[in-house]
C-alpha positions in Angstrom: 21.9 12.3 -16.9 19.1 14.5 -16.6 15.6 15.3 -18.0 14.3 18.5 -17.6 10.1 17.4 -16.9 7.7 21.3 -17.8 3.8 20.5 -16.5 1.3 22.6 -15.3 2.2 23.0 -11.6 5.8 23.7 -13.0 9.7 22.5 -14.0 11.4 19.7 -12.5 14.8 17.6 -13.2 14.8 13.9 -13.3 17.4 11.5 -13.4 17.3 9.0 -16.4 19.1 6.1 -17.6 19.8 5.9 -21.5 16.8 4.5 -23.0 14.5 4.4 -20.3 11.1 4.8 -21.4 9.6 8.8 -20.6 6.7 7.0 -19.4 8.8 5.1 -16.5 10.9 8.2 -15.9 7.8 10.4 -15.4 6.9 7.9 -12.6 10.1 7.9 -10.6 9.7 11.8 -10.7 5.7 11.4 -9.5 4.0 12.6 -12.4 1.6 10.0 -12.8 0.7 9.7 -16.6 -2.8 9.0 -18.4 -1.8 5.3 -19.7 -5.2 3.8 -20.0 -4.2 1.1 -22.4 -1.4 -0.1 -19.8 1.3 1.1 -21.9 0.4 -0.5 -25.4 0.6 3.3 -27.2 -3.2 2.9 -28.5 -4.8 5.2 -26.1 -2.5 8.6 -27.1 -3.4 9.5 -23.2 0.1 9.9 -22.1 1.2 11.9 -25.4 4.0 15.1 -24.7 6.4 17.1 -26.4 9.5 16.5 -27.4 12.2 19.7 -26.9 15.5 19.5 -27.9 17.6 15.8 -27.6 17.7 12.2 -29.1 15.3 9.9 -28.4 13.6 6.0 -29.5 10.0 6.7 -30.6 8.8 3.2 -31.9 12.0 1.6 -32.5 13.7 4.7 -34.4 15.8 7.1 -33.2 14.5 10.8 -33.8 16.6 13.8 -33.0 14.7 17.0 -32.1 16.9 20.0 -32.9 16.9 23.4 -30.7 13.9 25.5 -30.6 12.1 23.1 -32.5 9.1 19.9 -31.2 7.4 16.5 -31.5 4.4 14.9 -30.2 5.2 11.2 -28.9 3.8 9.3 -26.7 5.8 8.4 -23.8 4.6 4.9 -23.5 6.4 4.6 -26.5 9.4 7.1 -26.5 13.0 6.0 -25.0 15.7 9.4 -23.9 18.7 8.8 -25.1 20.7 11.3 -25.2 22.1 12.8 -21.7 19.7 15.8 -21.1 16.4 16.5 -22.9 13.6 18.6 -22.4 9.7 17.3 -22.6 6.5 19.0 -21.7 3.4 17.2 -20.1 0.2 18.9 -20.9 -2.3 18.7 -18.5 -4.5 16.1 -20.8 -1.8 13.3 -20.2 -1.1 13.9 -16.3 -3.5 12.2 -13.9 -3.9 14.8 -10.4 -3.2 13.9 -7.4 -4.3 16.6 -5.7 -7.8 16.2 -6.8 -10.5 16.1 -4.8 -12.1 12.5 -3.9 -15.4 12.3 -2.3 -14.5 10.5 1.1 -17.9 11.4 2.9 -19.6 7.9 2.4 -22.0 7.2 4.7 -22.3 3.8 7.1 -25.5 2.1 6.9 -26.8 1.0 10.4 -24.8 -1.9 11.8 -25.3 -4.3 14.8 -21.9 -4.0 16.6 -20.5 -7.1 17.4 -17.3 -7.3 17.6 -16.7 -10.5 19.1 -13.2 -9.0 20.3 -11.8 -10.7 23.5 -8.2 -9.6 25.7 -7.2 -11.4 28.7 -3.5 -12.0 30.0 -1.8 -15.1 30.7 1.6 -15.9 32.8 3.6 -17.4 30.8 5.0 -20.1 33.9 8.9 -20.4 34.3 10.5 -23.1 31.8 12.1 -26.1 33.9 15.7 -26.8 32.9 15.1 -30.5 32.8 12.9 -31.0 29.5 11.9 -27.5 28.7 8.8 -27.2 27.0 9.3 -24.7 24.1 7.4 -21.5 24.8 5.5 -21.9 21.9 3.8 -24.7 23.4 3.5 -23.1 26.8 1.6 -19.9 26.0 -0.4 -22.4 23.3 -1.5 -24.1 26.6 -2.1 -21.1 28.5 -4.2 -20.1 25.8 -6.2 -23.3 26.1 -6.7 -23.2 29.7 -8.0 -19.9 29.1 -10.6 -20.2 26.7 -11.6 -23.9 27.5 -10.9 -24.9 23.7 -9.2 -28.0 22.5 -7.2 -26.1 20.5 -6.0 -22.8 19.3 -3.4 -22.5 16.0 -1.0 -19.5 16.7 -0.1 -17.6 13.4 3.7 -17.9 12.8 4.3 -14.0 12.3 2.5 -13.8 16.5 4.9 -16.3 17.7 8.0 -14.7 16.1 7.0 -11.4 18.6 7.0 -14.0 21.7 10.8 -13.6 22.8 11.2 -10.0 22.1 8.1 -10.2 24.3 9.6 -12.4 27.1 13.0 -10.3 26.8 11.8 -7.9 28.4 12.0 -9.5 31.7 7.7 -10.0 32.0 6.2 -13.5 31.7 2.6 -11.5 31.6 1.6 -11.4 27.3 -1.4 -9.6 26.5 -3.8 -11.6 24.1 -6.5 -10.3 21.7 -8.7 -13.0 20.0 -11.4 -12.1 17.8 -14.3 -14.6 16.2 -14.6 -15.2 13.0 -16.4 -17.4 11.1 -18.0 -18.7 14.2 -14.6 -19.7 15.8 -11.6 -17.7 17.7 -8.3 -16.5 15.8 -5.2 -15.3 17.5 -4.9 -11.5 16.6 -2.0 -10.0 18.6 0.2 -10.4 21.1 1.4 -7.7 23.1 3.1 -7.0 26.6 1.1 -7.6 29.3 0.2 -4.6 31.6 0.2 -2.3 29.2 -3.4 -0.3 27.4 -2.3 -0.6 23.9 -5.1 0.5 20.7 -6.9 -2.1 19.1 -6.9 -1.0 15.5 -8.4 -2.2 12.2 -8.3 -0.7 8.8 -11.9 -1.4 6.4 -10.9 -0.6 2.7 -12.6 -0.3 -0.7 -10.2 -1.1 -3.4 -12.2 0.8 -6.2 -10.3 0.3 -9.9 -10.3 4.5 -9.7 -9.9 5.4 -6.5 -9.5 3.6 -2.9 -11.3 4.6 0.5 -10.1 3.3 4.3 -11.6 4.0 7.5 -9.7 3.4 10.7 -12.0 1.8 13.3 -11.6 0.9 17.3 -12.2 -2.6 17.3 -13.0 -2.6 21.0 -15.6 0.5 21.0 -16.4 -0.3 16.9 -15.7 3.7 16.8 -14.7 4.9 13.0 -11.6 7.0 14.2 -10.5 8.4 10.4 -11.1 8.6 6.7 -9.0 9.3 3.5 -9.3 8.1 0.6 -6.7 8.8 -2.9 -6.4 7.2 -6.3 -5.6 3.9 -7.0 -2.1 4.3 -7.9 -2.6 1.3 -10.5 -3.7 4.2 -12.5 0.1 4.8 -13.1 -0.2 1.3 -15.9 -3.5 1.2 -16.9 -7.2 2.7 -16.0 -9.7 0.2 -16.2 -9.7 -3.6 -15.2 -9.1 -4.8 -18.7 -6.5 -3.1 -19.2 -4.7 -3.7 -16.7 -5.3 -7.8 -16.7 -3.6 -7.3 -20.4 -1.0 -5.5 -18.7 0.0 -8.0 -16.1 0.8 -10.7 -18.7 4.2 -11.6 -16.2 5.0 -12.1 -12.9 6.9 -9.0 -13.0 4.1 -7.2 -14.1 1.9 -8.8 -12.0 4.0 -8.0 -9.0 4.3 -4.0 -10.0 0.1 -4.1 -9.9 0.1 -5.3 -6.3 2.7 -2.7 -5.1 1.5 -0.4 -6.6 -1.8 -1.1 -4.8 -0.2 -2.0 -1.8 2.5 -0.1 -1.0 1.7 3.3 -3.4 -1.9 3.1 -2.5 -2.4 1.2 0.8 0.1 2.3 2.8 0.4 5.6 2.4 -3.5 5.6 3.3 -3.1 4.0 6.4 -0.3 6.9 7.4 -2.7 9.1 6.9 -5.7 7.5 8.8 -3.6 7.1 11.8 -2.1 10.7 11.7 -6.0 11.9 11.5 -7.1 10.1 14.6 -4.3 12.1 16.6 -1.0 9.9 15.9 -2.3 6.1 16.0 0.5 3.4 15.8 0.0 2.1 12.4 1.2 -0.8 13.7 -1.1 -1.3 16.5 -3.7 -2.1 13.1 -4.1 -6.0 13.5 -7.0 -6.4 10.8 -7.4 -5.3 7.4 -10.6 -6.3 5.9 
């Protein structure tokens, strides 16, 4: 079952379900609509036309004959019929190939850091009483830094035997302070000159800037920044706090900051500053 989608930069087909709103099939397809009011169908930012097919507008089904149109909104509109044709005038998309002014400036900044790497040998486990390895690069750790203690974050200490697979008891820790005490960043194989990499965002209710920065050398490395692709339910913060009224909801706001927004941002940082490892990015602040 298929919709044929007409905008501005062209036609497209997209696959529909019977009565799936237009608004959710123009998503899935990437045409990101003008649904200011999250959806409610008080805005009229997301209105089209209607070509030829049977459709739910408001709870009643409305059958637009050949050669003949409709203005709905497709908040509010359901397809149902197999194929259909609907146009998206230019007032009800949102562009996502404007341009976004990413040429912010950095106000002068004392660099510090505080970013510390050192290796430790991870010493052979006896076979009477082994000692978890957990515990023995905790105390390694401890020796290191002359602290009575030093948590290690639970996603760090599932890397340690992928890490000690390899064959080499040397592990590579980074430790940075903050808040006036040291945190466990990343651990990495030991011998190796791996990036140190973190990511500074501005989640703006528009539009959302990142800059990827050396944390060793404090060096910003790239810039991007796109919309905020919770524009897709709503445009404003009210809005879109009316629109997360359940979980679900609620959850379908944080991917789409997250992984529509976020992460796509962060490919493109790292591709800028000549193919970083996104994963080699251990802080996002």
């Amino acid at each position: 079952m298929t919709i044929n989608i007409q905008t501005d930069s062209g036609r497209r087909d997209a696959a529909h379900r019977p009565g799936e709103l237009l608004s959710d099939i123009a998503a899935a397809a990437g045409v990101t609509l003008n649904t200011r009011c999250a959806g409610n169908g008080v805005c009229g930012g997301c209105a089209v036309k209607l070509g030829e097919g049977r459709y739910e507008i408001y709870g009643r089904e409305v059958e637009v004959k050949q050669d003949k149109y409709r203005t709905a909104l497709a908040c509010q509109t359901s397809v149902l019929s197999e194929n259909a044709e609907v146009a998206f005038p230019s007032s009800s998309v949102l562009e996502h190939d404007a341009v976004i002014d990413d040429e912010f400036m950095l106000i002068p900044f004392e660099d510090r850091a505080d970013l510390y790497r050192f290796e430790v040998s991870m010493p052979a486990a006896q076979q009477e009483h082994p000692p978890a390895q957990a515990d023995l690069l905790h105390d390694a750790i401890l020796n290191e830094l002359k602290e009575p203690s030093m948590p290690i974050p639970m996603a760090l200490l599932r890397k340690l035997p992928l890490l000690l697979a390899r064959g080499d008891n040397r592990i590579l820790v980074t430790l940075s302070r903050i808040a006036g005490q040291w945190r466990i960043l990343d651990l990495s194989a030991g011998g190796t000159e791996t990036d140190v990499l973190g990511l500074a965002v501005d989640i703006g209710t528009t539009t959302v800037a990142a800059m990827l920065v050396d944390l060793e050398s404090s060096a910003m490395l790239a810039k991007a920044s796109m919309y905020n692709q919770q524009v897709r339910k709503a445009d404003d913060v009210a809005s879109r706090i009316s629109h997360g009224n359940s979980e679900r909801e609620v959850m379908e706001l944080q991917r789409l900051v997250a992984h529509e927004t976020l992460n796509p941002l962060l490919t493109e940082v790292c591709k800028a500053a000549g193919g970083r490892d996104p994963g080699r990015v251990i802080r996002v602040a």
